[in-house]
C-alpha positions, 0 to 999 in steps of 0.5 A: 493559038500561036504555033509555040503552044501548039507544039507544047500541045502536040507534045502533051498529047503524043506524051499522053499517048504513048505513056498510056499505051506502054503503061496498058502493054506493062500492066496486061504482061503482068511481069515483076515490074507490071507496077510500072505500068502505074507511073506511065499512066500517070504521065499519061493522064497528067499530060492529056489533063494540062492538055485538056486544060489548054483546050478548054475542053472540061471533059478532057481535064476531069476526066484525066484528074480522076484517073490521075487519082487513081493511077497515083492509088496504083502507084501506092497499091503496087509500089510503095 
């Protein structure tokens, strides 16, 4: 990998990360606007999916399709 697309993987990654984290914080306060935690994790999984697919890593990548399913479920349950 050259060193552009290793930078476009540590952004993904670290993206993916810290959308995940305060997604879990938003939704375990479980405040008025605990449903945003919803669009963060969606971040998260879509960033740690192209992530994965860049690694090659097929584990990775379904395993974020479905929870970007899921968090996109979320979104309409809570959101909309």
């Amino acid at each position: 990998m050259d060193k552009e697309a290793i930078t476009l993987l540590t952004i993904l990654k670290w993206t993916g990360t810290v959308c995940g984290v305060l997604g879990a914080l938003l939704l375990a306060l479980n405040i008025s606007n605990s449903g945003w935690g919803w669009v963060l994790f969606f971040f998260s999984s879509t960033s740690w999916g192209i992530a994965g697919l860049k690694m090659k890593e097929p584990s990775l990548w379904i395993l974020h399709a479905v929870f970007t399913v899921v968090n996109l479920l979320g979104i309409y349950r809570w959101l909309i």
